[in-house]
LODREN-156100 format. One record per residue: residue number from 1; x, y, z of N, C-alpha, C in turn. Coordinates in pm, 1 decimal, decimal comma. Example, Ala and Ser with C-alpha at 12.3 -4.5 7.8 and 13.67 -1.06 7.14 Angstrom:
BEGIN
+-----+----------+----------+----------+----------+----------+----------+----------+----------+----------+
|   n |    neast |   nnorth |      nup |   caeast |  canorth |     caup |    ceast |   cnorth |      cup |
+-----+----------+----------+----------+----------+----------+----------+----------+----------+----------+
|   1 |   1319,0 |   -569,0 |    780,0 |   1230,0 |   -450,0 |    780,0 |   1320,0 |   -330,0 |    780,0 |
|   2 |   1285,0 |   -225,0 |    708,0 |   1367,0 |   -106,0 |    714,0 |   1290,0 |      3,0 |    787,0 |
+-----+----------+----------+----------+----------+----------+----------+----------+----------+----------+
//
This chain:
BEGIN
+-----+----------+----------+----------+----------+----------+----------+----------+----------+----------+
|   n |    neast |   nnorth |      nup |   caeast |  canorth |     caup |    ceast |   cnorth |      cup |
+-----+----------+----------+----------+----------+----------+----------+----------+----------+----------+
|   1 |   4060,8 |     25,0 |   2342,8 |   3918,4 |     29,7 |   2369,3 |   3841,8 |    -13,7 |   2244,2 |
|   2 |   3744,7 |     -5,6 |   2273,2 |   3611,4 |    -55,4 |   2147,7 |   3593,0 |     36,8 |   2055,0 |
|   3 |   3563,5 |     -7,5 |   1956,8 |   3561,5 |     74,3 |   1841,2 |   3422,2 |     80,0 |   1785,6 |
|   4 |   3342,2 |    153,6 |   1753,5 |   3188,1 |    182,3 |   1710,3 |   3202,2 |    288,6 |   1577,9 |
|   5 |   3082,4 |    216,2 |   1576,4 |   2989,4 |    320,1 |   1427,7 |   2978,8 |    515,4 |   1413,0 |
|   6 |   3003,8 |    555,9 |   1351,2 |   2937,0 |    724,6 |   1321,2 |   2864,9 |    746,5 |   1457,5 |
|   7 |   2717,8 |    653,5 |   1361,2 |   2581,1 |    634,6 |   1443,6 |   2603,1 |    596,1 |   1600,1 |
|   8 |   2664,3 |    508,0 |   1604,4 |   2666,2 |    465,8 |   1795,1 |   2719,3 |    568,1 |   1836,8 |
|   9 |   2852,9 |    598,8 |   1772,7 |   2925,1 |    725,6 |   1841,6 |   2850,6 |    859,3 |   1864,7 |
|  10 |   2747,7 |    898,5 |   1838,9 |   2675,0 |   1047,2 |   1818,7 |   2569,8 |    967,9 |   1887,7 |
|  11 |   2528,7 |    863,6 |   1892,0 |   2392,9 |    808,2 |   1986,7 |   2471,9 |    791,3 |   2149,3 |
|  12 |   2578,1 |    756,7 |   2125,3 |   2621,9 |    750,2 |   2268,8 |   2691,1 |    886,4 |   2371,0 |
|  13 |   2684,7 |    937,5 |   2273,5 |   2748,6 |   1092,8 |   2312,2 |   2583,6 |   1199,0 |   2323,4 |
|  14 |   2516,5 |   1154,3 |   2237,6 |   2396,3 |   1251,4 |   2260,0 |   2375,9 |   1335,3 |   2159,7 |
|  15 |   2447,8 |   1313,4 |   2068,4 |   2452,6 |   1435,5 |   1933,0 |   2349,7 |   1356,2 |   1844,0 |
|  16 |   2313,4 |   1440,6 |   1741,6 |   2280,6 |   1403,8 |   1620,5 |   2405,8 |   1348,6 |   1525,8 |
|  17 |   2438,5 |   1246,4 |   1442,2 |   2546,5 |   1227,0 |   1362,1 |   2582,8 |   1294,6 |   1286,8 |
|  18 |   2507,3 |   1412,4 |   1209,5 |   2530,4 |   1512,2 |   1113,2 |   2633,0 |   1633,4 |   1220,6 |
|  19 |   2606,6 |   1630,9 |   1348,9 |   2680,8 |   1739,2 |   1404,7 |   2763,2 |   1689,6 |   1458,0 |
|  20 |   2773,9 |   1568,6 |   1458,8 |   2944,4 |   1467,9 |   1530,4 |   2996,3 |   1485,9 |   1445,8 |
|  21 |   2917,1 |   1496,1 |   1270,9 |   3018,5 |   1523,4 |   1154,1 |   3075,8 |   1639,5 |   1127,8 |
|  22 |   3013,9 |   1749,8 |   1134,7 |   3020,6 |   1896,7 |   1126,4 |   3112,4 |   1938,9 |   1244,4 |
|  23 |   3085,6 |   1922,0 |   1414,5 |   3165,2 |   1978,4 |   1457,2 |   3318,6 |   1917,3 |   1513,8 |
|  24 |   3242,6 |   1790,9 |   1468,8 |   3374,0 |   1710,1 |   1558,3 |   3489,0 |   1639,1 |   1466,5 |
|  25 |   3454,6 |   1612,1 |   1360,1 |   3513,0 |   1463,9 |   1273,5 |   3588,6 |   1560,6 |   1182,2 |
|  26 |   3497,0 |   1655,4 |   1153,1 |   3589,2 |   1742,6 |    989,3 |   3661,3 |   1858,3 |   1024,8 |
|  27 |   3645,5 |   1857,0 |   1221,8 |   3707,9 |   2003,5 |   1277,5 |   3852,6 |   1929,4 |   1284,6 |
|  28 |   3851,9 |   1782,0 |   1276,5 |   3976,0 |   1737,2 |   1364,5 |   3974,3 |   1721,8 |   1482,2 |
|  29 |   3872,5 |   1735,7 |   1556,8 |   3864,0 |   1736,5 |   1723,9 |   3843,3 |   1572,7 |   1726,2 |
|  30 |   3811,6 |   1494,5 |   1636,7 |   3811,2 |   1272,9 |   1702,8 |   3827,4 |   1248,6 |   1583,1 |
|  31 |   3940,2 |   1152,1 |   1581,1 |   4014,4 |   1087,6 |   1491,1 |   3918,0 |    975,5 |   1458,2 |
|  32 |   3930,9 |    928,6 |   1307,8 |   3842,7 |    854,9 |   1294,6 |   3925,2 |    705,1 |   1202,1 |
|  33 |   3898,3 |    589,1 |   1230,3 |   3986,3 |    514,9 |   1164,9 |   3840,2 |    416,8 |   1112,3 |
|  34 |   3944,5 |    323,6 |    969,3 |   3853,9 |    266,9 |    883,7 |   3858,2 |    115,9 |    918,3 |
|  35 |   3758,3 |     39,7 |    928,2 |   3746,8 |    -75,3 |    954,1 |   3786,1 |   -191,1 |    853,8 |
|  36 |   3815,3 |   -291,7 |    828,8 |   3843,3 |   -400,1 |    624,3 |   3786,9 |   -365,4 |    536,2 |
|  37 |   3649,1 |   -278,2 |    589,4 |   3542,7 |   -278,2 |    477,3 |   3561,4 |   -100,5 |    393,4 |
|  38 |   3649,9 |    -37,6 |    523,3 |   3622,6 |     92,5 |    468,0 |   3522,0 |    174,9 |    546,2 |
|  39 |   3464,2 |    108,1 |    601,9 |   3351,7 |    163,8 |    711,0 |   3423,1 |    265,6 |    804,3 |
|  40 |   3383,1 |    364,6 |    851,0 |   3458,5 |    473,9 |    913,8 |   3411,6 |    456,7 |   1147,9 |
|  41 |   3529,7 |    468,9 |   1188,6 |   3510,3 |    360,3 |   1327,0 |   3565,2 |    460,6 |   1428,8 |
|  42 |   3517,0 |    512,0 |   1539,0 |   3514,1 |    587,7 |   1653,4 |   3547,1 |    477,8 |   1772,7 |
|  43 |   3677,3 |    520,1 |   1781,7 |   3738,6 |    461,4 |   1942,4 |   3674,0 |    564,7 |   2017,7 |
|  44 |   3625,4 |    460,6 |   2137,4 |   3528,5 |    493,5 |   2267,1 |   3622,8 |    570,1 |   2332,1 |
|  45 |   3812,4 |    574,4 |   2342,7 |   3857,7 |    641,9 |   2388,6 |   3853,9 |    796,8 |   2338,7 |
|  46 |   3863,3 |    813,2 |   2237,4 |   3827,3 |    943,7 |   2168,4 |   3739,3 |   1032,3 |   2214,9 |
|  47 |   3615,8 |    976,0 |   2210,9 |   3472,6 |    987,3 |   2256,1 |   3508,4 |   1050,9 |   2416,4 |
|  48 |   3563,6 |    969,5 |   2474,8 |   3564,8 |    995,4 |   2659,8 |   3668,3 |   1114,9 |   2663,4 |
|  49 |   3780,3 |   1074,5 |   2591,3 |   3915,3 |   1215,8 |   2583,4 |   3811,8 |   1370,8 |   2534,4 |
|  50 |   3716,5 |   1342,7 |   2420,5 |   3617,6 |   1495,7 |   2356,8 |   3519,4 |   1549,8 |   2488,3 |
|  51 |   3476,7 |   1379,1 |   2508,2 |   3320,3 |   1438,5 |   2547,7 |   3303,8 |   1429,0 |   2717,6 |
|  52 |   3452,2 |   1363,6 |   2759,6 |   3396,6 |   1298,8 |   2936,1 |   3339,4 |   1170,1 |   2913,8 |
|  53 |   3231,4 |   1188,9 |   2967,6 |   3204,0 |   1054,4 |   3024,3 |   3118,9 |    986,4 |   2895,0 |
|  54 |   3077,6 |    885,6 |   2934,2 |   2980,2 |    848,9 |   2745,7 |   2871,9 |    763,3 |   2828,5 |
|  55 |   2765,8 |    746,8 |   2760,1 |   2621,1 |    673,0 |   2821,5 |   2661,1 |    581,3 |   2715,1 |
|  56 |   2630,9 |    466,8 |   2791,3 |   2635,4 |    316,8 |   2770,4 |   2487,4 |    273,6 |   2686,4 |
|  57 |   2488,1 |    194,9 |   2609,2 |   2378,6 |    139,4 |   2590,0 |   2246,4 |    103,8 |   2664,1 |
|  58 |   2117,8 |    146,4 |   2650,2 |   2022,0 |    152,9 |   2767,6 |   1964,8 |      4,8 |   2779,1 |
|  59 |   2010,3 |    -62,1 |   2963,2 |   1960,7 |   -164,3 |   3059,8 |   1786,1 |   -155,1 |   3036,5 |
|  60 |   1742,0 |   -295,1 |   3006,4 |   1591,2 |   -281,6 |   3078,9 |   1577,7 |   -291,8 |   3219,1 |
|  61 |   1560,2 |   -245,6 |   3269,0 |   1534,9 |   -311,0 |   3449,7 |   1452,2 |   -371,9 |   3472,5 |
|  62 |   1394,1 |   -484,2 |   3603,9 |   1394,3 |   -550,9 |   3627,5 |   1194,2 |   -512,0 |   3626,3 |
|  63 |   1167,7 |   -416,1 |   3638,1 |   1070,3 |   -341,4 |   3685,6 |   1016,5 |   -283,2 |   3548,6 |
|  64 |   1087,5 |   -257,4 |   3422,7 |   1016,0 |   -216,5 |   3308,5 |   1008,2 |   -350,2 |   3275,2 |
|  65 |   1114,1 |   -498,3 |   3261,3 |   1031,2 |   -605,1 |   3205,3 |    885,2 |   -638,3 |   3289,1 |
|  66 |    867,1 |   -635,0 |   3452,5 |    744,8 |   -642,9 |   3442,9 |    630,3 |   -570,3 |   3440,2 |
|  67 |    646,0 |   -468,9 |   3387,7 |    524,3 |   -380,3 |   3291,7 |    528,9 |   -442,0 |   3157,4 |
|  68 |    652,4 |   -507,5 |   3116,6 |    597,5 |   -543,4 |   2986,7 |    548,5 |   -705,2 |   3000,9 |
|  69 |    582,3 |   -741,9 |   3089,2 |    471,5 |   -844,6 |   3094,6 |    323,9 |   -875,1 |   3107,7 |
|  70 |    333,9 |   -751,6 |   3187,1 |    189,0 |   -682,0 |   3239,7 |     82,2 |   -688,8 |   3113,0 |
|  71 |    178,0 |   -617,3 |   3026,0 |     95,9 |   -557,1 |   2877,9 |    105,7 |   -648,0 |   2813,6 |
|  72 |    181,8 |   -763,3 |   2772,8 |    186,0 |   -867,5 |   2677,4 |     14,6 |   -948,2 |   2718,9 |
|  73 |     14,8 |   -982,4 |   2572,1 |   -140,6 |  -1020,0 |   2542,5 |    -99,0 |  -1185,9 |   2582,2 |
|  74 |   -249,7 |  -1207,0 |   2660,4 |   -245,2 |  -1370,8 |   2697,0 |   -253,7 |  -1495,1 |   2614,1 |
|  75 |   -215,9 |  -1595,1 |   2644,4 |   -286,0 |  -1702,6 |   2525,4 |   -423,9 |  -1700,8 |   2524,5 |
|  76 |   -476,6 |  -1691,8 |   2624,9 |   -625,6 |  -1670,0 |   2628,8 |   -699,4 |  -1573,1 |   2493,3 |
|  77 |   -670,6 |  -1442,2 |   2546,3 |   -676,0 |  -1327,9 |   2458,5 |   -654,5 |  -1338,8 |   2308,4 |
|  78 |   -519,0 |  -1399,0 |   2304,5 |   -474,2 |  -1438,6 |   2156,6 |   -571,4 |  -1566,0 |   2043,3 |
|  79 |   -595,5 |  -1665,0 |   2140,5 |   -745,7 |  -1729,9 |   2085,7 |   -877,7 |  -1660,0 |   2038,6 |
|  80 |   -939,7 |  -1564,2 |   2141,2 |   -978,5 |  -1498,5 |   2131,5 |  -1026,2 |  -1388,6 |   2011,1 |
|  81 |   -884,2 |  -1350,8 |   2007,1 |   -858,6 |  -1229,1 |   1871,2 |   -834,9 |  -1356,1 |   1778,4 |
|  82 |   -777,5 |  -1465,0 |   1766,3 |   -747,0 |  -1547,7 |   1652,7 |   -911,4 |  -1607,4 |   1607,0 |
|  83 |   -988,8 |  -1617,5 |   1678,9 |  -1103,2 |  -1679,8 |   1635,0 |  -1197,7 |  -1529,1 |   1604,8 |
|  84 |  -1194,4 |  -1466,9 |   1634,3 |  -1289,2 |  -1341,2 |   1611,7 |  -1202,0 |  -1349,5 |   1459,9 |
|  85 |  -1094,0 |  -1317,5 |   1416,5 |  -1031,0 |  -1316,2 |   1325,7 |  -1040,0 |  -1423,7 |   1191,9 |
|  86 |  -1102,6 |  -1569,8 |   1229,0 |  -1144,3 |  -1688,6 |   1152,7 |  -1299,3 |  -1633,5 |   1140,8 |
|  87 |  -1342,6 |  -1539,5 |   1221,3 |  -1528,3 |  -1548,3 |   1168,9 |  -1507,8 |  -1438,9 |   1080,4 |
|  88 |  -1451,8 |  -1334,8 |   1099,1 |  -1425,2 |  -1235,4 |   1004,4 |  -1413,5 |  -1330,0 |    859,3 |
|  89 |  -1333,6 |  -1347,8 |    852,9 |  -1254,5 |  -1437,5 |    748,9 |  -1440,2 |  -1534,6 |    666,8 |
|  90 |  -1429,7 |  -1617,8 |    739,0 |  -1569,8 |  -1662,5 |    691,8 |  -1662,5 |  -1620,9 |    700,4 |
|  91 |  -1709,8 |  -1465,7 |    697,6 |  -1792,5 |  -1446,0 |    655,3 |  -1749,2 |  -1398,4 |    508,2 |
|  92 |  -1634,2 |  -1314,3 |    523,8 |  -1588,1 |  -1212,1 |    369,7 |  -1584,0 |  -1365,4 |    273,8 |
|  93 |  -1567,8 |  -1509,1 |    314,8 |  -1560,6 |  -1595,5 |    217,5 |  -1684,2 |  -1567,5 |    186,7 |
|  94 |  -1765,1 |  -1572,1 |    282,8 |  -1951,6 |  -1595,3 |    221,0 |  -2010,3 |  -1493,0 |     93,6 |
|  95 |  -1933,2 |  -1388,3 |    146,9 |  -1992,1 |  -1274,7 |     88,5 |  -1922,4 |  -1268,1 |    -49,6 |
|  96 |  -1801,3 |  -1331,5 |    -86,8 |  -1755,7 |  -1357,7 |   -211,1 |  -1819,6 |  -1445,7 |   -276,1 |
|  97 |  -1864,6 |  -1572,2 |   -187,9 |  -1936,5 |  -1671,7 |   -289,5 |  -2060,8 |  -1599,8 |   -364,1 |
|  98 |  -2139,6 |  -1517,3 |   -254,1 |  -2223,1 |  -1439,6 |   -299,3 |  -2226,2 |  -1375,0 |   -413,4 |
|  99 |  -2148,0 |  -1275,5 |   -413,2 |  -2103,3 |  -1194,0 |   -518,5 |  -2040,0 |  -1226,7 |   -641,5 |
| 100 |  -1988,9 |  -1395,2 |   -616,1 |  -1940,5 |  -1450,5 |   -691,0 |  -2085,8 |  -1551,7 |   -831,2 |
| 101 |  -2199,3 |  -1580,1 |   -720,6 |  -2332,3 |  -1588,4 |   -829,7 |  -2399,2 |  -1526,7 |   -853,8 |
| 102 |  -2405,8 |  -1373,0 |   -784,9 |  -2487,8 |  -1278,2 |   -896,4 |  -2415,0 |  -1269,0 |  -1008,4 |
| 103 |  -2268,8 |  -1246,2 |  -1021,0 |  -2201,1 |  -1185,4 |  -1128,8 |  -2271,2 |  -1319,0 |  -1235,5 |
| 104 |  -2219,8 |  -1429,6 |  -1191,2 |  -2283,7 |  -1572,0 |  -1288,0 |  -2414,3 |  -1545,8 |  -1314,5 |
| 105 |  -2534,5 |  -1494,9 |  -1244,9 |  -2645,7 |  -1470,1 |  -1302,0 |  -2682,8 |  -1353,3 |  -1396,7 |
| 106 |  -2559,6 |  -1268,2 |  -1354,9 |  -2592,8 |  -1159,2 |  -1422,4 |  -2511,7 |  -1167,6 |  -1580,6 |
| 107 |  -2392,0 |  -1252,7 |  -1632,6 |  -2346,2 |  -1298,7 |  -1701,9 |  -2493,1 |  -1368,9 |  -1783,4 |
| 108 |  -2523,4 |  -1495,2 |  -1722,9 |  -2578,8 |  -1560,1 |  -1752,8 |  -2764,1 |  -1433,0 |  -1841,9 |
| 109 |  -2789,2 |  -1362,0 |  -1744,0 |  -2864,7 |  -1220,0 |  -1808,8 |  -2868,7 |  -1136,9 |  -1960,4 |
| 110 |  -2740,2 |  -1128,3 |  -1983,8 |  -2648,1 |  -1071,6 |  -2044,7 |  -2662,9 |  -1179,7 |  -2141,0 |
| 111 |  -2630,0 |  -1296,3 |  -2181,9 |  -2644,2 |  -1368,6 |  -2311,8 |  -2762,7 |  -1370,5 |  -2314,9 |
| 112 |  -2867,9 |  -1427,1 |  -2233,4 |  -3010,3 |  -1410,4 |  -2263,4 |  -3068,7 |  -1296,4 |  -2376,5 |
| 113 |  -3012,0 |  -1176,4 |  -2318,0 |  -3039,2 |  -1059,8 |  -2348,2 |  -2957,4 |  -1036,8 |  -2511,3 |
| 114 |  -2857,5 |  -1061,9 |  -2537,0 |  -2776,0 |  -1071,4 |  -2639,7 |  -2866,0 |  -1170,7 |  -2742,6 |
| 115 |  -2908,8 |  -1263,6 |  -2712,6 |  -2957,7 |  -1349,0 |  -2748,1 |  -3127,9 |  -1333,8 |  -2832,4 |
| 116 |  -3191,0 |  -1224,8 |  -2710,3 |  -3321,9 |  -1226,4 |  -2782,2 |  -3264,8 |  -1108,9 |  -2872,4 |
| 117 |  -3167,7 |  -1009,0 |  -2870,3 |  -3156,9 |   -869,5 |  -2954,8 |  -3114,9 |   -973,8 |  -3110,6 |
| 118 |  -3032,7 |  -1045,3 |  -3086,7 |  -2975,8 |  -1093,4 |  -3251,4 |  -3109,9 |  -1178,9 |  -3312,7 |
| 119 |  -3223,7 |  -1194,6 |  -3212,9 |  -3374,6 |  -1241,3 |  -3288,3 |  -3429,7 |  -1138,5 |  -3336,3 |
| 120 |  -3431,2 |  -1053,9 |  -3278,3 |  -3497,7 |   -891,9 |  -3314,2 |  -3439,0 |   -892,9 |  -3436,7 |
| 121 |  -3298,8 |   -865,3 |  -3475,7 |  -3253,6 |   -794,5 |  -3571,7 |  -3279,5 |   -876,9 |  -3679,2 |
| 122 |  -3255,5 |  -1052,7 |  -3650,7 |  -3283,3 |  -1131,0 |  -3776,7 |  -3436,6 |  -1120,7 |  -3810,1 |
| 123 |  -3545,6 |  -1116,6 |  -3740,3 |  -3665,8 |  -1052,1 |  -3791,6 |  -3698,7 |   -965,9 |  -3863,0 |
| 124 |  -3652,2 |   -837,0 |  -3776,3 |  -3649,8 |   -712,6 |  -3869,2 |  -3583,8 |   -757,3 |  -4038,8 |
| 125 |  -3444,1 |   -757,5 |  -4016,5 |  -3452,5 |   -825,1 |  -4188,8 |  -3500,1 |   -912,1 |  -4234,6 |
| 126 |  -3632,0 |   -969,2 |  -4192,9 |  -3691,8 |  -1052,3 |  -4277,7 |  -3794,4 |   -988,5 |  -4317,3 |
| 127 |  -3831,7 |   -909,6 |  -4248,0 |  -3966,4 |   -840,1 |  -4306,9 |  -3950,9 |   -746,5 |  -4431,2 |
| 128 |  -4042,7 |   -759,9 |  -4503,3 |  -4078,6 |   -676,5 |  -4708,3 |  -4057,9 |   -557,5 |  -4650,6 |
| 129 |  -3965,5 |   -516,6 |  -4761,4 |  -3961,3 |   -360,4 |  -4794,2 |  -3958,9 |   -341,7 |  -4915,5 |
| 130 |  -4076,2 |   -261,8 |  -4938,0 |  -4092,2 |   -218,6 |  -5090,4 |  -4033,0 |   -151,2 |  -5177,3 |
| 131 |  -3920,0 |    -63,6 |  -5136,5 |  -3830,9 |      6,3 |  -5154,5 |  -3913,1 |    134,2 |  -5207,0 |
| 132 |  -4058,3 |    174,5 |  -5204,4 |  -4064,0 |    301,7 |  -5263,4 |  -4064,1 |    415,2 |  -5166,7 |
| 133 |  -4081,4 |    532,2 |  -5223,9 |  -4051,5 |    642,4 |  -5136,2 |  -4211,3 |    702,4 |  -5028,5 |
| 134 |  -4138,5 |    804,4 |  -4976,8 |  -4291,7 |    834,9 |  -4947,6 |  -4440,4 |    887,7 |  -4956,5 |
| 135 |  -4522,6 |    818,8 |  -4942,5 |  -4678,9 |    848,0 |  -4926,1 |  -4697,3 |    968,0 |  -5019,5 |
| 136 |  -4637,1 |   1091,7 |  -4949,9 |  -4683,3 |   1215,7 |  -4978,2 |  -4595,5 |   1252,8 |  -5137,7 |
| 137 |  -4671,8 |   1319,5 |  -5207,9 |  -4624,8 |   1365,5 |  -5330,1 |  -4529,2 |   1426,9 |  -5355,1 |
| 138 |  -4465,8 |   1419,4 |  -5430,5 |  -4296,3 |   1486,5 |  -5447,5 |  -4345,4 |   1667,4 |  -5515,6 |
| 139 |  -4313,9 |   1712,8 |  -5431,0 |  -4352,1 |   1902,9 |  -5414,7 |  -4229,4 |   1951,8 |  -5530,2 |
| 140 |  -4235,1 |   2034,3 |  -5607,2 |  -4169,8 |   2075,3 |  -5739,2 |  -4126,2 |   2191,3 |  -5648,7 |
| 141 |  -3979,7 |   2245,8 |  -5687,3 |  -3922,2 |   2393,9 |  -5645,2 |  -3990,4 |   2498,6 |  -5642,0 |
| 142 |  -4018,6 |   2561,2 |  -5549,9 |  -4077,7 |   2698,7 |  -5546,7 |  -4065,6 |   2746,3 |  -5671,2 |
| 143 |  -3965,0 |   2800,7 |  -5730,0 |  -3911,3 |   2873,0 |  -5866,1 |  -4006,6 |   2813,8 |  -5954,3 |
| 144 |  -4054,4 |   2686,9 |  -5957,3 |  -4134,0 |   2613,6 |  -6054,0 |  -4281,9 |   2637,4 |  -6070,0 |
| 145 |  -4342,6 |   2655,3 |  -5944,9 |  -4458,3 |   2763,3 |  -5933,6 |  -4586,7 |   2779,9 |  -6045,4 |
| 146 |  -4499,7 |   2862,5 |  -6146,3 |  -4575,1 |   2934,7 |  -6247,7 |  -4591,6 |   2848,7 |  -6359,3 |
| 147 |  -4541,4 |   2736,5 |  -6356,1 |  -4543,2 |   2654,0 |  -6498,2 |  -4625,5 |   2592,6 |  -6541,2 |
+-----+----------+----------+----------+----------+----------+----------+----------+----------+----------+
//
């Protein structure tokens, strides 16, 4: 007979694979042989001798493909969503170009601005400073007072 996976073997039997491992594989109850690679391989006879009967891989019928035809989206539809999907698209371009010349104006702001401050400052040091102190008279220490 055919030989399968851990996984197929516990999917086709109905188990979880952790409990095909636990009750079945390490009790000794299904022999398990290794494939060239080392891969570990469940004869389907094993399976039918443990478990009876075994569920086969699941048929679509004739009647679920046409529900899924039913539900499959049309070419129509698919234009549809593909062009709603191109205006999306061109607008988020628009709105980048957008965003893309304030930042340039606002760059462009920004040296302006850089520009009149390094006039400020070269002004300011041009203007006289006399270097003396201030206006008001230099006040002697309290302690000094009486002199």
């Amino acid at each position: 007979m055919a030989k399968v996976t851990v996984s197929e073997a516990a999917r086709l039997v109905g188990l979880a694979r952790q409990n095909l491992y636990k009750n079945y594989i390490n009790e000794g109850k299904i022999s398990v042989d290794r494939d060239h690679l080392g891969n570990p391989k469940i004869d389907t006879s094993e399976l039918i001798r443990v478990f009876g009967e075994i569920r086969m891989t699941h048929n679509v019928s004739s009647e679920e493909q046409r529900e899924t035809g039913e539900n499959a989206i049309s070419d129509s539809e698919l234009r549809a969503v593909s062009q709603a999907k191109d205006q999306v698209i061109a607008a988020l371009r628009l709105q980048i170009e957008v965003a893309m010349e304030r930042e340039k104006k606002a760059e462009d702001r920004e040296l302006w601005l850089r520009q009149q401050l390094e006039d400020a400052q070269r002004q300011v040091k041009l203007l006289p400073h006399d270097g003396g102190g201030d206006s008001v008279a230099k006040r002697s220490p309290w302690w000094r007072l009486w002199k």
